[in-house]
C-alpha positions as CSV (number, residue, x, y, z in Angstrom):
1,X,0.0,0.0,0.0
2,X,2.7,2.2,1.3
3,X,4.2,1.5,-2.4
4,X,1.2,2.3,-4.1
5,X,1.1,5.7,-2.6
6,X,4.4,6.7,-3.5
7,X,3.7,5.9,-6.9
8,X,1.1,7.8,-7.1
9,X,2.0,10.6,-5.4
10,X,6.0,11.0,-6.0
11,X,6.5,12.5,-3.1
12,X,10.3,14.5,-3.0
13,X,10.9,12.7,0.3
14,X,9.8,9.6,1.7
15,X,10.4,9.4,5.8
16,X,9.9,6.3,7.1
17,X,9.5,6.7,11.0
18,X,10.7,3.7,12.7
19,X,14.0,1.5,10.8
20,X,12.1,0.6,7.9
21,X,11.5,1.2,4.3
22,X,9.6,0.4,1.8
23,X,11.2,-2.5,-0.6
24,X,10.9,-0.3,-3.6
25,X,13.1,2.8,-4.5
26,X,11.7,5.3,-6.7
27,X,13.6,7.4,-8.9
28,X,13.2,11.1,-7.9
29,X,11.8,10.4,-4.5
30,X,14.5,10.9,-1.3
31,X,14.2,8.5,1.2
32,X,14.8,8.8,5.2
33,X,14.8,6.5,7.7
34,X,14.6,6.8,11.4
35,X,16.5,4.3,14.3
36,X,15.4,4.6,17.6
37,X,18.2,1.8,18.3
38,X,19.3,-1.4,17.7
39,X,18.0,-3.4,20.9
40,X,17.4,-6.7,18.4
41,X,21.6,-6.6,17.9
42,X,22.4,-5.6,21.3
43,X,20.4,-7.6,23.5
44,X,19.1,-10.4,20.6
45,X,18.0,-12.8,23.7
46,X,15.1,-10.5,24.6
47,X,13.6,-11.4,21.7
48,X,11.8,-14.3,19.6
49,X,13.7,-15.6,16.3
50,X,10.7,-13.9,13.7
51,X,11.5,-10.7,15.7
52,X,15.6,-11.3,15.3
53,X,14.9,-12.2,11.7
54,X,12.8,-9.8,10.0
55,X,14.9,-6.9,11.2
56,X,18.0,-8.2,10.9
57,X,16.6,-8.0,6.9
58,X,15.2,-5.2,7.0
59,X,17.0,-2.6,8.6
60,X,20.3,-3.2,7.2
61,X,18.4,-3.1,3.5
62,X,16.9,0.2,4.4
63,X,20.2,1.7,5.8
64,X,21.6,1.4,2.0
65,X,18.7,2.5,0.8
66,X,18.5,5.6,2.7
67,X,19.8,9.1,1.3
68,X,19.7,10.2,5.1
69,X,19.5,8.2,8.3
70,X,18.2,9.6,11.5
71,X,19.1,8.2,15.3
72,X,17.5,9.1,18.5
73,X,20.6,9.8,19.9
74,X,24.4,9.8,20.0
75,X,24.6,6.2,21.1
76,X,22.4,4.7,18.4
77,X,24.6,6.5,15.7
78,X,27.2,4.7,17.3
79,X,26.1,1.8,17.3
80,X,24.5,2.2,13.4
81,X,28.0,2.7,12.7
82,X,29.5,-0.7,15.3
83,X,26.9,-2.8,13.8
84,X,26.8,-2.2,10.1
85,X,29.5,-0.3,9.2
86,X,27.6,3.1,7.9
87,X,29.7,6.3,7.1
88,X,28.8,9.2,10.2
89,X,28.4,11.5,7.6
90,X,25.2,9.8,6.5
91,X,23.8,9.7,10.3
92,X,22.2,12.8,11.7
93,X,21.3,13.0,15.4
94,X,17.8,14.3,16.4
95,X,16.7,13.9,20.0
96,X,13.6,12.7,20.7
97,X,11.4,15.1,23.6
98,X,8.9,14.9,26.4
99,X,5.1,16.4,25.3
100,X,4.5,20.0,26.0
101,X,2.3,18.7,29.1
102,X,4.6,17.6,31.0
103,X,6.7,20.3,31.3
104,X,3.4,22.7,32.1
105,X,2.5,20.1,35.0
106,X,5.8,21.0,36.3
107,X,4.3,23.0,39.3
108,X,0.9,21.1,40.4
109,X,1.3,17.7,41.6
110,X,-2.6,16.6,40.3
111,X,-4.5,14.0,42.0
112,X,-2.7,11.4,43.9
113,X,-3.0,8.3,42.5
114,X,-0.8,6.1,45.0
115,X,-1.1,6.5,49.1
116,X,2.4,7.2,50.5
117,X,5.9,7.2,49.8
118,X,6.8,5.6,46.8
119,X,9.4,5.9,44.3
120,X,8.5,5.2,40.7
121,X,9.3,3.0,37.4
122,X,7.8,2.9,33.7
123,X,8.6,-0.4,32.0
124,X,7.9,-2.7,28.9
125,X,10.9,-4.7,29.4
126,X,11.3,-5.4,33.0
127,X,14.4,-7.6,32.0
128,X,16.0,-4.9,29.2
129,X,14.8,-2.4,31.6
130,X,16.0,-3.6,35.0
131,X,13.3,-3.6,37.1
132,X,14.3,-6.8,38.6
133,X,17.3,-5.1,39.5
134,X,15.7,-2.3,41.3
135,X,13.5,-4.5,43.0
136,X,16.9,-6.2,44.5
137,X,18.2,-3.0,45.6
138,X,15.0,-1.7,47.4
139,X,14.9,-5.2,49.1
140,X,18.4,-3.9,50.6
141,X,16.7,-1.8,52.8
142,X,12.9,-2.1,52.5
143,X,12.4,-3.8,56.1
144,X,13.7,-0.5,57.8
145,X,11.7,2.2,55.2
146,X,7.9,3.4,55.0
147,X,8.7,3.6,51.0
148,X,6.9,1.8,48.3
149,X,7.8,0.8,44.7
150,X,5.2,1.6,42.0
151,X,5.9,0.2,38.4
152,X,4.0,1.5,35.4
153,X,3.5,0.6,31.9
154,X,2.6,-2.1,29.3
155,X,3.2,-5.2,31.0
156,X,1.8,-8.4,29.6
157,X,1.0,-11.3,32.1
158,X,4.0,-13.1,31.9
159,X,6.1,-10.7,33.2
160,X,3.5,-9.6,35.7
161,X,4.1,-13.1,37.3
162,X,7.8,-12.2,36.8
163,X,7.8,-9.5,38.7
164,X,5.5,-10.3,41.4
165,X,7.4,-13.5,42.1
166,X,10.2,-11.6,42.1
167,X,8.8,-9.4,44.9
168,X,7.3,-12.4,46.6
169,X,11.3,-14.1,46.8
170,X,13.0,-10.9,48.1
171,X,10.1,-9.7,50.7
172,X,8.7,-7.1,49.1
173,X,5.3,-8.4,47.7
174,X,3.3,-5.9,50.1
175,X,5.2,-3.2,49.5
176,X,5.0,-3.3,45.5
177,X,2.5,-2.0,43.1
178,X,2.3,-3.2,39.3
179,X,0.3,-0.1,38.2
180,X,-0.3,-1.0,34.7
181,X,-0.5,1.0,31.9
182,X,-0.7,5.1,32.7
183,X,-2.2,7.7,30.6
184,X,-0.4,11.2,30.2
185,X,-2.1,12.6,33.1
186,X,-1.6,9.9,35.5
187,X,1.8,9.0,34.5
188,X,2.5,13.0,35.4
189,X,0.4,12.7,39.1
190,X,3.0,9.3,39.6
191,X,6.0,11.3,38.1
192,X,5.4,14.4,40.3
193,X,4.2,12.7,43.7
194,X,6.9,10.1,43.4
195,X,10.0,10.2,45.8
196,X,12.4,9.6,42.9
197,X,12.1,8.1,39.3
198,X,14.3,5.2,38.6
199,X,15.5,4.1,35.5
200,X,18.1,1.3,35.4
201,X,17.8,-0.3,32.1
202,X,20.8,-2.0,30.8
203,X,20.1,-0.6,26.8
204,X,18.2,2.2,25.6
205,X,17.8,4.3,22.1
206,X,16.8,7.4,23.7
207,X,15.1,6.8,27.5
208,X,12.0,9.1,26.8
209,X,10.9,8.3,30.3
210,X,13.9,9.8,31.8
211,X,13.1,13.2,29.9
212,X,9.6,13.4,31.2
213,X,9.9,12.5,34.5
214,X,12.8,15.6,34.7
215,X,10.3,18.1,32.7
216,X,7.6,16.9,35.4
217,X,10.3,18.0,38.4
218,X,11.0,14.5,39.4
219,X,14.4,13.7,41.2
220,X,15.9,10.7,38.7
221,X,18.4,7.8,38.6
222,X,19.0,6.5,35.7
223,X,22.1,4.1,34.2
224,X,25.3,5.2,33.2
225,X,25.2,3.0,29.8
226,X,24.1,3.5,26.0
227,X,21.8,7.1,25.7
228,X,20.9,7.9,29.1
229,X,24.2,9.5,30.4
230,X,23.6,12.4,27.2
231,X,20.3,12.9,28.4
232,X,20.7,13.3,32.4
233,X,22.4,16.4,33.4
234,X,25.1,15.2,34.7
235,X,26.7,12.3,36.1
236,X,25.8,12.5,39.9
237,X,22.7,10.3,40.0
238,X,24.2,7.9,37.2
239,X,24.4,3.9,38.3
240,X,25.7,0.9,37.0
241,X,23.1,-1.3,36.3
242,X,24.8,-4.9,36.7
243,X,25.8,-2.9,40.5
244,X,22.7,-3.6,42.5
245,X,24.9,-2.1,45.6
246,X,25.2,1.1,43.4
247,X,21.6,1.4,42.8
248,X,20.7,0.9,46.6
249,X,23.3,3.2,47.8
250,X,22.2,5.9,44.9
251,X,18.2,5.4,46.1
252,X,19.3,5.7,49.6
253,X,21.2,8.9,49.2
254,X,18.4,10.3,46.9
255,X,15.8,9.8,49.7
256,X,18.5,11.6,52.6
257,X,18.4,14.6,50.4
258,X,17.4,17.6,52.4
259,X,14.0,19.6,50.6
260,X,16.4,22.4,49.7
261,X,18.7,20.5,48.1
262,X,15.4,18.0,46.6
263,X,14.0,21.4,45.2
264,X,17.2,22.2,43.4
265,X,17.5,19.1,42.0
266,X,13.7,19.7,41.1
267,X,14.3,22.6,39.2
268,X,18.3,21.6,37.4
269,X,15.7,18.8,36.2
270,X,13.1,20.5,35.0
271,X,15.7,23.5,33.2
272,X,17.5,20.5,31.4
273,X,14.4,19.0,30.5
274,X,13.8,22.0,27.8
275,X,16.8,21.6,25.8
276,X,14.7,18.5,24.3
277,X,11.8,19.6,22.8
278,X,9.8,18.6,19.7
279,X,10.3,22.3,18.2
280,X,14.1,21.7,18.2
281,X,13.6,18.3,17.0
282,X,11.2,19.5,13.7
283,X,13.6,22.3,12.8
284,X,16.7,19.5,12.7
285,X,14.3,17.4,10.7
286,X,13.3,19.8,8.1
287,X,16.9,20.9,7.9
288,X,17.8,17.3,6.7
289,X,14.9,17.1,4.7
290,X,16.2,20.5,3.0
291,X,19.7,19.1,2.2
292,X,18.6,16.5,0.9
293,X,16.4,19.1,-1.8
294,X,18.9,20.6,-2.0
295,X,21.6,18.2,-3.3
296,X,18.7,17.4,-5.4
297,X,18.7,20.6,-7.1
């Protein structure tokens, strides 16, 4: 269908938003293609052979096919260039951003969706993710603390039981929640009434997440490998993720912070939060789509 249309239409550039392209190249039409990041190469085992297979067609295909590549970040150009060998000069960095509403919820903490202290996770991974590994280092010092550990996001039923048996092994069954999937304006109430926002995953293209819990004035951790350490503002609340004694020492240290120095996290946060924004991000997009026109003329 996609085919079809660009026959049709003739577009002068075809963008194709997520690692693929169409099978077809058209004379006249410019072609662009988007990597978030190469998960399926880094971490294969988190994922089934059709999965593995059809991309490790695909997205090398539409990487020669492309007059333009795009990656989510600094690390996934990296990689693009590890994994399959593609000149830098053809890879152009565009950051991805948080919505406009989370930065303007900044100030209000909304209705509270969780009684208590609680710090805060949004997962669809839990293994690529970490989760289990947070879980470990709360269980470090869960017996002695009134805090709670609230996971959000898309999380089938197998790795529901996952996690709950996980919580159930290392004593912490009562003192998780498995939220489930959060709309914009709940994930902002848990991001803003949270303690902290924790994300440990061992892999990510970007870590969106990360970004919208800082516009929303959230204190975060976050791991110190692939993307996340260009989008944190600095290093200070950075953990290794295979360090579960890192982890709990970092959530431990987050939670003794005095509310002067919590509020000035709060706001660093929130202030680096704006250099990613989606009107930064369509000006570098229409920039490339321009050179591209441009070598066309």
């Amino acid at each position: 269908r996609v085919q079809r249309l660009i026959r049709q239409h003739r577009p002068d550039i075809f963008h194709g938003p997520s690692h693929i392209l169409p099978l077809q190249k058209f004379p006249g039409v410019k072609y662009v293609v988007t990597i978030h990041d190469l998960t399926w190469r880094v971490m294969p085992w988190q994922y089934g052979w059709k999965h593995r297979y059809y991309y490790a067609w695909q997205v090398p295909r539409s990487l020669r096919m492309a007059d333009a590549i795009v990656a989510d970040s600094h690390n996934t150009k990296k990689d693009i260039i590890h994994y399959y060998k593609v000149q830098p000069e053809r890879i152009h960095v565009v950051h991805l951003a948080a919505a406009d509403h989370f930065s303007r919820a900044a100030e209000g903490s909304g209705d509270r969706l969780i009684a208590g202290r609680y710090f805060f996770s949004v997962t669809t991974h839990p293994s690529r993710k970490n989760i289990l590994g947070a879980m470990e280092a709360f269980a470090k010092f869960a017996a002695g603390s009134d805090l709670s550990y609230v996971i959000a996001g898309l999380i089938n039923e197998q790795h529901r039981r996952e996690l709950l048996a996980c919580a159930e092994r290392l004593g912490i069954r009562q003192k998780t929640t498995l939220f489930g999937y959060a709309d914009d304006q709940q994930l902002i109430s848990l991001y803003r009434n949270a303690e902290f926002f924790i994300y440990p995953s061992f892999y990510e293209g970007f870590g969106l997440p990360v970004v919208e819990a800082m516009a929303c004035g959230c204190p975060v951790i976050a791991s110190n490998t692939s993307s996340l350490p260009e989008i944190m503002p600095d290093d200070q609340w950075l953990v290794d993720p295979h360090d579960i004694g890192d982890i709990a020492q970092k959530m431990q240290r987050m939670l003794a912070l005095s509310p002067v120095l919590r509020q000035e996290l709060a706001v660093k946060n929130r202030n680096h939060a704006r250099n990613f924004n989606w009107n930064k991000a369509a000006r570098e997009m229409i920039a490339i789509f321009a050179q591209l026109q441009k070598v066309e003329g």
